[in-house]
Backbone as a printed PyTorch tensor [residue, N CA C, xyz], in Angstrom:
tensor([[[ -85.8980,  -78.1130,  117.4540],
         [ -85.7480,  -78.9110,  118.6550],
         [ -84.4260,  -79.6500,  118.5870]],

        [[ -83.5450,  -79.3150,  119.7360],
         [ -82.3420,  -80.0260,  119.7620],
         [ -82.5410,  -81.5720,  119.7850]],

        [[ -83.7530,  -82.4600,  120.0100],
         [ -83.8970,  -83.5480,  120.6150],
         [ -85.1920,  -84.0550,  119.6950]],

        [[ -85.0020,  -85.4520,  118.7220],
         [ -86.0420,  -85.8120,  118.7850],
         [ -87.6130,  -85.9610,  119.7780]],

        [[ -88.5510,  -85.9000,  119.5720],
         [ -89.8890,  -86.3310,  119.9310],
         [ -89.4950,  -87.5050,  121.3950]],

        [[ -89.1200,  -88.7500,  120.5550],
         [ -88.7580,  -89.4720,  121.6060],
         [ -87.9590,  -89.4960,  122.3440]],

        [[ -86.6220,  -88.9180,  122.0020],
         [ -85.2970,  -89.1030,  122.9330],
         [ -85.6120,  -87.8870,  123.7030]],

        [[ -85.9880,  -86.7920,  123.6130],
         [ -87.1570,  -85.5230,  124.8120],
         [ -87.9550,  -86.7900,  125.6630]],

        [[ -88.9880,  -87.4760,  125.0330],
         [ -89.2620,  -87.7420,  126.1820],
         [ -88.8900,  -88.5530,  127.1390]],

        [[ -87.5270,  -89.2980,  126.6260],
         [ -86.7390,  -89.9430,  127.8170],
         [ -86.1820,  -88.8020,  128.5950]],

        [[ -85.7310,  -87.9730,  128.3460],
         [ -84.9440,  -86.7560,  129.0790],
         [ -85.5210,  -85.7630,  130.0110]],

        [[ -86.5960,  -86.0140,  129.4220],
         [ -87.5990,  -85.2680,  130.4610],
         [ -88.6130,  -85.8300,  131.5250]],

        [[ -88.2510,  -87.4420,  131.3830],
         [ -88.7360,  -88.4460,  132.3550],
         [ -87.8990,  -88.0770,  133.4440]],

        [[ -86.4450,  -87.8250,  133.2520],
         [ -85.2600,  -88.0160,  134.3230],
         [ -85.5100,  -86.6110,  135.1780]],

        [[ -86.0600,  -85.5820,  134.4750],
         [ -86.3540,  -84.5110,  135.6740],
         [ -85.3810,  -83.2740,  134.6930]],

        [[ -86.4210,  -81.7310,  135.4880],
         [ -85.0880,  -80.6700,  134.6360],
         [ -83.9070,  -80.4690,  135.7130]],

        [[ -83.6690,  -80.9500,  136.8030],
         [ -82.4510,  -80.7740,  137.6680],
         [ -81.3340,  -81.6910,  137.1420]],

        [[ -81.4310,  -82.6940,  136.7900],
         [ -80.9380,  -83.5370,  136.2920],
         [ -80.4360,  -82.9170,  135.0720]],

        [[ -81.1620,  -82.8130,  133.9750],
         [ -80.8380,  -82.0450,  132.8010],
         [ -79.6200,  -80.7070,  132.9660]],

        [[ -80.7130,  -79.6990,  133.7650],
         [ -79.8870,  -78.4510,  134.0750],
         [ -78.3430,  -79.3580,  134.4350]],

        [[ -78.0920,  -80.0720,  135.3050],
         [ -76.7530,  -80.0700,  135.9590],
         [ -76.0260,  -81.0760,  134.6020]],

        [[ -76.6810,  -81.8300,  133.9260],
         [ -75.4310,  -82.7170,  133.0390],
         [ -75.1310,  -81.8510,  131.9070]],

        [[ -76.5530,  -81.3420,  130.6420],
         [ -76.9830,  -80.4090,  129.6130],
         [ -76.3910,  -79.4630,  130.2170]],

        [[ -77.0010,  -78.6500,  130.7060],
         [ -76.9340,  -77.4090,  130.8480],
         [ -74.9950,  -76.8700,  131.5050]],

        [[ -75.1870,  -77.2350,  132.6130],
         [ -73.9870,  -76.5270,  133.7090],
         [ -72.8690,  -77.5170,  132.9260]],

        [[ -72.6100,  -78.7800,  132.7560],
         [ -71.5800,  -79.8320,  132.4900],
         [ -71.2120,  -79.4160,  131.1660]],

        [[ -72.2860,  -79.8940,  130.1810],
         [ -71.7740,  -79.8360,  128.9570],
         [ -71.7610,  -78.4040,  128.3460]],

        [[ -72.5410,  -77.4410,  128.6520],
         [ -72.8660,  -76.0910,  128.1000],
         [ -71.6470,  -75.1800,  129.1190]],

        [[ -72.0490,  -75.2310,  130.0060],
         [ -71.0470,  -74.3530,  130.9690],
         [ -69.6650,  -74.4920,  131.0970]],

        [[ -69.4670,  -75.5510,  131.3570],
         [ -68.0810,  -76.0660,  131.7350],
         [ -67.1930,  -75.6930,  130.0410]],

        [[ -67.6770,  -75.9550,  129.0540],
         [ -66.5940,  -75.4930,  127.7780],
         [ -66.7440,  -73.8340,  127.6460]],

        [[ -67.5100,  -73.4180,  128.0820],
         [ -68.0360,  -71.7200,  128.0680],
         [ -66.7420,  -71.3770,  128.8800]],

        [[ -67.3180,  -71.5200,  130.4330],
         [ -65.9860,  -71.2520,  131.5440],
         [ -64.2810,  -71.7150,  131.2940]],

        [[ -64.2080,  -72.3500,  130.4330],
         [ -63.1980,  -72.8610,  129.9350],
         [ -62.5490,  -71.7750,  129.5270]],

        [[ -63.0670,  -71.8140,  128.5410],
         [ -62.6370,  -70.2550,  127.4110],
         [ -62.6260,  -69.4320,  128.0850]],

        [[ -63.4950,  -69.0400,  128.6480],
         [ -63.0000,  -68.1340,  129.4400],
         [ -62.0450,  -67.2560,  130.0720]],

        [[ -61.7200,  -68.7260,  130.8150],
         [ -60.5120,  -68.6190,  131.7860],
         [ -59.0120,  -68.5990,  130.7100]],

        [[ -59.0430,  -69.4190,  129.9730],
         [ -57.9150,  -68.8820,  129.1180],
         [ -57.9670,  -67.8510,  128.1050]],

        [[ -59.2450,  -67.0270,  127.5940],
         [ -59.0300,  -65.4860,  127.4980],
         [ -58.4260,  -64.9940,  128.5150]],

        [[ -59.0400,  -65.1300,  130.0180],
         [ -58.8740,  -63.8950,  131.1550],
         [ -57.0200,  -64.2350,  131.3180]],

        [[ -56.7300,  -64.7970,  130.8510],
         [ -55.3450,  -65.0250,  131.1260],
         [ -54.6410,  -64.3310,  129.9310]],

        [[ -54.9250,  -64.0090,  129.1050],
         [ -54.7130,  -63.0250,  127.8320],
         [ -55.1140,  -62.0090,  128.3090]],

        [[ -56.1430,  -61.7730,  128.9820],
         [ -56.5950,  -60.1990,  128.5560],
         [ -56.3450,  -59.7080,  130.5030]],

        [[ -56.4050,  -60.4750,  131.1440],
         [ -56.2610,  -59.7100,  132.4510],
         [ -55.6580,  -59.8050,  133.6050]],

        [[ -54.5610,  -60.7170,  132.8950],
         [ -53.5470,  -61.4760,  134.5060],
         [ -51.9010,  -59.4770,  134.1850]],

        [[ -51.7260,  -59.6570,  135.4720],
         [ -50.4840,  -58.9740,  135.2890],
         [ -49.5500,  -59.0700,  134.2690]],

        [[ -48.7540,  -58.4570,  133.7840],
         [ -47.3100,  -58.9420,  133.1340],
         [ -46.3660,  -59.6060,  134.4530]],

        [[ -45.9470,  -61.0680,  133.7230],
         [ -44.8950,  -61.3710,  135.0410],
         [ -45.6770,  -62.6430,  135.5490]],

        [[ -47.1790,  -62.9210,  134.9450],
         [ -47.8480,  -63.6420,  135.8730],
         [ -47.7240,  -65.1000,  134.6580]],

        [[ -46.9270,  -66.1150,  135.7420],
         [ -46.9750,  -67.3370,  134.7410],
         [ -48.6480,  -68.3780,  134.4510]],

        [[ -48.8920,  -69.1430,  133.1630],
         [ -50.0590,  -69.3480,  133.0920],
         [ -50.0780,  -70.4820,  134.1360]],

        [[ -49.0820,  -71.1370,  134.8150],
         [ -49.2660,  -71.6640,  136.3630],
         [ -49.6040,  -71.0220,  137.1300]],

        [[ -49.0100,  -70.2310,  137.3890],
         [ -49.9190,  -69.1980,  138.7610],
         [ -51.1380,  -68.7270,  137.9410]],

        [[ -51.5350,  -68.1780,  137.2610],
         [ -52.8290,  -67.9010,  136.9460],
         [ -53.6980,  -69.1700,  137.3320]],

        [[ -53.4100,  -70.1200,  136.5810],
         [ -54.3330,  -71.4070,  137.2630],
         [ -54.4350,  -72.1080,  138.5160]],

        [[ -53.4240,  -71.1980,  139.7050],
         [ -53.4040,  -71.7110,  140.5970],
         [ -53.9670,  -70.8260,  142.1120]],

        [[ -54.0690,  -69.8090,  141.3050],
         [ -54.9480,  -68.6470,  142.3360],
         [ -56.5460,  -69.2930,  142.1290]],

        [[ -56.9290,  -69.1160,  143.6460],
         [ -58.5920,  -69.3520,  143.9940],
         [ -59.0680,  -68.2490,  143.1360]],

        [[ -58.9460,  -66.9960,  142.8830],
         [ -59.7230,  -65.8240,  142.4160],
         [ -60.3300,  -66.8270,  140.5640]],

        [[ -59.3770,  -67.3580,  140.2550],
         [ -59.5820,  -68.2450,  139.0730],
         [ -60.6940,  -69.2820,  138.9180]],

        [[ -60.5290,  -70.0890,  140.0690],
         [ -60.8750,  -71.0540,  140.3050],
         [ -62.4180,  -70.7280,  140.4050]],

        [[ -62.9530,  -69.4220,  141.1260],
         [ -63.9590,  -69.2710,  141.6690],
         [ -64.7450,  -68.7420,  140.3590]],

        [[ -63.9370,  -67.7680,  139.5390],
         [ -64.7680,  -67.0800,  138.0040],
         [ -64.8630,  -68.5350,  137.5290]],

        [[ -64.3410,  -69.6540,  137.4300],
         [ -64.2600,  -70.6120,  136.7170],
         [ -65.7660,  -71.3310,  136.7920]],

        [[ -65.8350,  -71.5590,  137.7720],
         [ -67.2490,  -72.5170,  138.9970],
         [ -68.3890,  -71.5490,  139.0900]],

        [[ -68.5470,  -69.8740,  138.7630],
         [ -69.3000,  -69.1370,  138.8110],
         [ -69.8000,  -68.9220,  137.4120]],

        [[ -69.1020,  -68.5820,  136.1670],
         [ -69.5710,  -68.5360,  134.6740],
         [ -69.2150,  -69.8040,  134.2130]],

        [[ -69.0520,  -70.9940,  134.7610],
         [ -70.0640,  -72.5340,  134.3610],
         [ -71.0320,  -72.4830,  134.8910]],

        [[ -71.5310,  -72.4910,  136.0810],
         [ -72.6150,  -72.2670,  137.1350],
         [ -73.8850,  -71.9520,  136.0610]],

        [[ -73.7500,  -70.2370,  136.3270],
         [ -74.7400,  -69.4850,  135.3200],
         [ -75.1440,  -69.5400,  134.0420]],

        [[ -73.3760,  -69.6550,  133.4840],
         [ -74.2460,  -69.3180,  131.7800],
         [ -75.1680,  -70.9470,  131.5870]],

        [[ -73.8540,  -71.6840,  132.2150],
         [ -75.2500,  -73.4420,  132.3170],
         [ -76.0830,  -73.3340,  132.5630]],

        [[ -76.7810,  -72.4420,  133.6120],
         [ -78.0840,  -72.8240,  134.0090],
         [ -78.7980,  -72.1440,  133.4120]],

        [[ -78.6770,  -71.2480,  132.7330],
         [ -79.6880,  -70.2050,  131.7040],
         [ -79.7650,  -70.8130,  131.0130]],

        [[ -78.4990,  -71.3160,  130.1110],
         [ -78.9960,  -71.7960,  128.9090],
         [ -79.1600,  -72.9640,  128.9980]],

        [[ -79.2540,  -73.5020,  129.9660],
         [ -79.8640,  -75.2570,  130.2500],
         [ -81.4590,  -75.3650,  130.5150]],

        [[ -81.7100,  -73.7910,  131.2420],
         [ -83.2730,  -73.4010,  131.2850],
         [ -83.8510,  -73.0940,  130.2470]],

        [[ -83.0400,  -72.2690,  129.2330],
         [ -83.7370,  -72.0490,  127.6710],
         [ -84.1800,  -73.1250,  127.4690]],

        [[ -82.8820,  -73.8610,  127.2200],
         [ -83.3280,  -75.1710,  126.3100],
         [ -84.4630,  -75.8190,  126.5260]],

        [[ -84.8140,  -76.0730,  128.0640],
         [ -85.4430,  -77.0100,  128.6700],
         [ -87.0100,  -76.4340,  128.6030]],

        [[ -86.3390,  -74.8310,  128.1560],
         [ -88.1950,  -74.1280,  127.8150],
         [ -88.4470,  -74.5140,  126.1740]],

        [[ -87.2990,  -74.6180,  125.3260],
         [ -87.3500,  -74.7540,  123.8560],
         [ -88.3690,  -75.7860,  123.6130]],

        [[ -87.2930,  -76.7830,  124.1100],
         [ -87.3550,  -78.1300,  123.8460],
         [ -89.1130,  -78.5990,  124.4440]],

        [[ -89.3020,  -78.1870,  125.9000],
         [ -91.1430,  -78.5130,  126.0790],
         [ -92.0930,  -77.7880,  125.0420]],

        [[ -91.2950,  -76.5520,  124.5360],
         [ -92.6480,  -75.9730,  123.8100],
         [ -92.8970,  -76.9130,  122.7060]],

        [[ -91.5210,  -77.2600,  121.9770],
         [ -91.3290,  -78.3040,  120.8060],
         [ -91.8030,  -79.3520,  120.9830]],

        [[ -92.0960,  -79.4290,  122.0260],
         [ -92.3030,  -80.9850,  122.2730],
         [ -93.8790,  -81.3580,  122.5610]],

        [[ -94.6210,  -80.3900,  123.1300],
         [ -96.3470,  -79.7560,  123.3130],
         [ -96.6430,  -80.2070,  122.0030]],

        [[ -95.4270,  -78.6440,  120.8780],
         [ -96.5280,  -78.4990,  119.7830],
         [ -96.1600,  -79.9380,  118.6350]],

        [[ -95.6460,  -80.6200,  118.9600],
         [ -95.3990,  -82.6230,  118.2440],
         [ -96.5460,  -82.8970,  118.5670]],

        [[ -96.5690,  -82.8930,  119.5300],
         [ -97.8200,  -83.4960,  120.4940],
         [ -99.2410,  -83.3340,  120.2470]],

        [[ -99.5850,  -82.2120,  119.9570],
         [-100.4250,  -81.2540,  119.6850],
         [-100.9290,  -81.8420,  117.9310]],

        [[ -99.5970,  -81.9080,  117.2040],
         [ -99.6300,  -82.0200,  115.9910],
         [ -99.9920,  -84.1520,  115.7530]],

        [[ -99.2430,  -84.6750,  116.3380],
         [ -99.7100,  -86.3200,  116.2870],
         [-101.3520,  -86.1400,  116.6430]],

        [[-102.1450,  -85.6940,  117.4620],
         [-103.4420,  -85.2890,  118.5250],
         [-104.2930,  -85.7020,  116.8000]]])
């Protein structure tokens, strides 16, 4: 469990939308999409293409906001499945 017993159950007072968008999409996604975008600038801009214009085309902008989006919200949903099962079987186990 990424999360103590107690600090789960503050986090899961606040709701999983909440979670998904700070956990998940913010902190998980946003450094994912990061990298990303400065691989795709190694591996798939033209020759000729400065790393200003690469960062300044929408086509960028949009892979950028689309693989933070997703891989955040999957793996903000894993977690958020991890972390309840972990958190049942505490529960289960204090009982």
């Amino acid at each position: 469990m990424k999360h103590s017993p107690a600090a789960w159950a503050e986090k899961r007072k606040k709701g999983i939308v909440k979670y998904l968008l700070i956990d998940g999409i913010l902190l998980t996604g946003g450094p994912f999409a990061l990298v990303l975008q400065v691989v795709g600038y190694f591996l798939l801009t033209e020759s000729g293409t400065s790393f200003g214009q690469y960062f300044t085309e929408s086509r960028t902008w949009m892979t950028f906001f689309f693989h933070g989006t997703l891989f955040g919200g999957i793996m903000g949903l894993i977690n958020w499945r991890r972390n309840e099962k972990f958190f049942a079987a505490a529960s289960q186990d204090v009982k």
